[in-house]
C-alpha positions as CSV (number, residue, x, y, z in Angstrom):
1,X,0.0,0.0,0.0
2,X,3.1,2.4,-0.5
3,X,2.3,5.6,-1.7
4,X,-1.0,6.0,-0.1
5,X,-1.7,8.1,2.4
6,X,-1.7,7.9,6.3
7,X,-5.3,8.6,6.5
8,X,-7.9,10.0,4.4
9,X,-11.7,11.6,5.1
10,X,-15.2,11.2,3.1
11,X,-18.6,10.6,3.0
12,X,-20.1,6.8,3.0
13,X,-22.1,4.2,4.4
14,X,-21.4,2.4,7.6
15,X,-21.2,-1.1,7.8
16,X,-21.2,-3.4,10.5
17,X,-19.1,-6.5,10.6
18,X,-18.9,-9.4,13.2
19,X,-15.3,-10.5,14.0
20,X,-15.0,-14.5,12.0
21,X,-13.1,-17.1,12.2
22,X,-10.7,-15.7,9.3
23,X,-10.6,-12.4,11.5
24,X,-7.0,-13.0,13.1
25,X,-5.6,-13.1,9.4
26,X,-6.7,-9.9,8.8
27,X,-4.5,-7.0,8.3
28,X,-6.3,-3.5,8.5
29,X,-5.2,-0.4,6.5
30,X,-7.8,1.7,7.4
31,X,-10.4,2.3,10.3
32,X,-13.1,4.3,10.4
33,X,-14.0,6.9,13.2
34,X,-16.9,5.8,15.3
35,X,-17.0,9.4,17.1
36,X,-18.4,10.5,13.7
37,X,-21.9,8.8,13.9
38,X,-24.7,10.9,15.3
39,X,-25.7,7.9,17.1
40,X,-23.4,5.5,18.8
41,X,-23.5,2.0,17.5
42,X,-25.3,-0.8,19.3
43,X,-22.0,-2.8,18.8
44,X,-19.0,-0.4,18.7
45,X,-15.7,-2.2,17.2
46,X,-13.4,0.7,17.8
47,X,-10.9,0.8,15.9
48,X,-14.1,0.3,13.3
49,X,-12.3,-1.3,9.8
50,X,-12.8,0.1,6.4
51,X,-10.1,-1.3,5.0
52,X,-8.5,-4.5,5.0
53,X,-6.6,-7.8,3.1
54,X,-5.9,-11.2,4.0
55,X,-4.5,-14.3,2.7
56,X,-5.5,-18.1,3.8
57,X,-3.8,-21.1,4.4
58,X,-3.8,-22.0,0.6
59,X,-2.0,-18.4,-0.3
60,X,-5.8,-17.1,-1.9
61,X,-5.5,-13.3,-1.4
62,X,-8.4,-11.3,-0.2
63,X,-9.2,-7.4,-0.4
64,X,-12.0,-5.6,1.2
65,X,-12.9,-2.3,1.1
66,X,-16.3,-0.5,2.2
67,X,-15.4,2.9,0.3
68,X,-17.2,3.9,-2.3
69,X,-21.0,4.2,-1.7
70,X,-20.7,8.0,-1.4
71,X,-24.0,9.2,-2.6
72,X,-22.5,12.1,-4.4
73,X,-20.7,9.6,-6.1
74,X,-17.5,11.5,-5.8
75,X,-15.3,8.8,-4.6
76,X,-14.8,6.6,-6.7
77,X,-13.5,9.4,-8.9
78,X,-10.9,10.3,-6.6
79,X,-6.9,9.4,-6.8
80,X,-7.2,8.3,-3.0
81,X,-10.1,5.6,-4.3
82,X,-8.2,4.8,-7.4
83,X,-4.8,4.7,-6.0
84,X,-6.4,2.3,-3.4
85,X,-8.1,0.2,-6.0
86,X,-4.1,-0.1,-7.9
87,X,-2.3,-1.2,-5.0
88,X,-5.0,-4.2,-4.1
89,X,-5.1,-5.3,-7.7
90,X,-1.4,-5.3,-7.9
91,X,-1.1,-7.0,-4.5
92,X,-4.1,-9.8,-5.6
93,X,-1.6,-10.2,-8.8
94,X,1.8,-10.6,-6.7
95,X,3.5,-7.4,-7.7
96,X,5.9,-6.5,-5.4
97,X,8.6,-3.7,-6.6
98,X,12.3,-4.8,-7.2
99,X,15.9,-3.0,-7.7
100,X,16.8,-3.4,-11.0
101,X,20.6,-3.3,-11.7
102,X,21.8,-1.9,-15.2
103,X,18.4,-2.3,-16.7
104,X,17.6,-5.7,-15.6
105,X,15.3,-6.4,-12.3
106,X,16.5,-8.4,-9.8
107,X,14.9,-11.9,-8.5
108,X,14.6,-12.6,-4.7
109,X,14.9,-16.0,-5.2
110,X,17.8,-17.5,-6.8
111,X,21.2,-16.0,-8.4
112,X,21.2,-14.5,-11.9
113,X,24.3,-13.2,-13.6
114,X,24.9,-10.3,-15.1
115,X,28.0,-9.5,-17.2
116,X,29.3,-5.2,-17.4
117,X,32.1,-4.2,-19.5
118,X,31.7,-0.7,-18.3
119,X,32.5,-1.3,-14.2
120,X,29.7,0.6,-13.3
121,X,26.8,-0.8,-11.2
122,X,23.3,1.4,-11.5
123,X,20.7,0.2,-9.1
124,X,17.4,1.7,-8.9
125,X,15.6,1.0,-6.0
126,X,12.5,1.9,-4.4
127,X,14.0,4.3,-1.2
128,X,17.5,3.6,0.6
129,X,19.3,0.4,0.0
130,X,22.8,-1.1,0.8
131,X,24.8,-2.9,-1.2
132,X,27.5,-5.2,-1.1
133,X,29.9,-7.0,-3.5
134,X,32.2,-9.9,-2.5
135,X,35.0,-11.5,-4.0
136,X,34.1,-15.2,-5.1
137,X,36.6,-16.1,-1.9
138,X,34.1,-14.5,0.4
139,X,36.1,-11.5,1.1
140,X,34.0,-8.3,1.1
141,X,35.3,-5.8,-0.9
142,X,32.6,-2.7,-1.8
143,X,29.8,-1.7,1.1
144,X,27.0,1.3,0.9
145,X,24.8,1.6,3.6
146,X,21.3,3.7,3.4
147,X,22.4,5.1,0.0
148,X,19.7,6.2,-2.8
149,X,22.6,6.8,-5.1
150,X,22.0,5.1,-9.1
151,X,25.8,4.6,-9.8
152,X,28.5,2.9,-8.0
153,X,31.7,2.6,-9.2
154,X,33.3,-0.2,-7.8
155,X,37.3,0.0,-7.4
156,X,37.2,-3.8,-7.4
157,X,35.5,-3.6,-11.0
158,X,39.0,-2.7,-12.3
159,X,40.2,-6.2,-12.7
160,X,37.9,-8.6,-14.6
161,X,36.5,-11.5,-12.8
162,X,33.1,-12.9,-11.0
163,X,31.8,-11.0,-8.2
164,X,29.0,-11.1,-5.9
165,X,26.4,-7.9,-5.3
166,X,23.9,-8.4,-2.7
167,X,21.3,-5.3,-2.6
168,X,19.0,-5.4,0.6
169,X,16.0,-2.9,0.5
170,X,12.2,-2.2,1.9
171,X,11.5,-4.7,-1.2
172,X,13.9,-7.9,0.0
173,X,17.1,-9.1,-0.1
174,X,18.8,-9.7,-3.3
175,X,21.5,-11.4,-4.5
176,X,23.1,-11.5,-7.9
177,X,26.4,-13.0,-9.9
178,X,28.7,-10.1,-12.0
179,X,31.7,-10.7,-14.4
180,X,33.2,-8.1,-15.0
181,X,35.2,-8.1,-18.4
């Protein structure tokens, strides 16, 4: 749900949930205000959720959202709805942002080699982000903490060989083979 915002106001219909079975797999993103009502619910559930997702034992993704009965109908319209609507779909579908180093994205799973005849290594990454590079030995020889910088330029570049980069950021941890040349 990056990029959406802390907390958010409108107009819409209340709705009144029981707590389920499934309820302790639930992971609320937004609650509604309950000091709001006129009237004070016969059942108050403070915090009172609006928003919410969950995933069962078999890994089937769920996303629930009560906002959008507005009666002006302006909601639905908005980039706070339709930003909200983006993230779910891309969470239901498994996208998850990765650094991508000299144009190709990484893979959290697994080792993929990549070969640079220019020494330099540009990550893009999604916020701060250290990185690493080893020699094949083990021996650690390039280290950036917290950086957001696109370009490294690795002194250990200067002599062709295989490396390893590990990049560790708010989207994982990542490793990935580089032969220099």
């Amino acid at each position: 749900m990056q990029g959406l915002p802390a907390s958010f106001s409108g107009i819409d219909e209340w709705y009144t949930f029981n707590y389920g079975l499934t309820w302790p797999d639930v992971h609320v993103i937004y609650n509604l205000d309950e000091t709001t009502l006129g009237t004070p619910m016969q059942t108050p559930m403070n915090p009172h959720p609006a928003v919410w997702y969950r995933t069962d034992s078999r890994g089937t993704k769920y996303f629930y959202g009560i906002i959008i009965h507005d009666p002006t109908g302006i909601t639905s319209t908005t980039d706070f709805f339709q930003n909200l609507t983006l993230r779910a779909l891309e969470w239901e579908a498994g996208y998850a942002p990765v650094p991508i180093v000299n144009g190709h994205p990484l893979k959290p799973k697994g080792v993929i080699c990549m070969c640079l005849a220019n020494r330099d290594l540009q990550v893009h990454a999604h916020g701060a982000y250290t990185l690493n590079v080893w020699s094949p030995q083990g021996k650690l020889l390039y280290s950036v903490k917290n950086s957001t910088a696109s370009i490294h330029r690795i002194p250990a570049f200067s002599k062709p060989g295989m490396y390893l980069a590990k990049i560790e950021s708010g989207e994982g941890s990542f490793s990935q083979r580089v032969m220099v040349y």
